[in-house]
C-alpha positions, 0 to 999 in steps of 0.5 A: 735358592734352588740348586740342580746337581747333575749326576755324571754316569760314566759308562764303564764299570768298575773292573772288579764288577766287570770280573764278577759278572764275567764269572758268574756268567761263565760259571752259569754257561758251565753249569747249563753244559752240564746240565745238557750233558747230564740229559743226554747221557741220561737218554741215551742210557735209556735206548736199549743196545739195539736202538743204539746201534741203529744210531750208530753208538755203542754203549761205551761211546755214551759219555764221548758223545754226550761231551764232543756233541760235534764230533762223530763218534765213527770218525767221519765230519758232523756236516751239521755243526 
């Protein structure tokens, strides 16, 4: 006697699953930005006074820049973001 099973695959997943996956992948994306932050605030460090200012930093304005990437850090609208 031959007997096929046929196994039911339901598309959604279990919620505590869906939960997990969400926060993993909102805990990776944290990481990243950090990371990016990290190497931003890392080479702008490395400019010295002189070419900060050519870019229109100051030193203190290191760690804002390096976080609000879409802000200008003289008040005036990124066009590019």
């Amino acid at each position: 006697m031959d007997t096929t099973y046929r196994v039911s695959v339901s598309k959604q997943t279990f919620a505590p699953v869906r939960f997990g996956l969400s926060l993993f992948g909102h805990c990776c994306a944290a990481v990243l930005e950090w990371h990016e932050r990290q190497r931003i605030t890392a080479s702008l460090l490395d400019l010295s006074d002189r070419e900060l200012h050519d870019i229109g930093i100051a030193r203190g304005e290191i760690d804002f820049v390096a976080s609000n990437r879409s802000a200008d850090p003289r008040g005036a609208v990124n066009s590019r973001a």
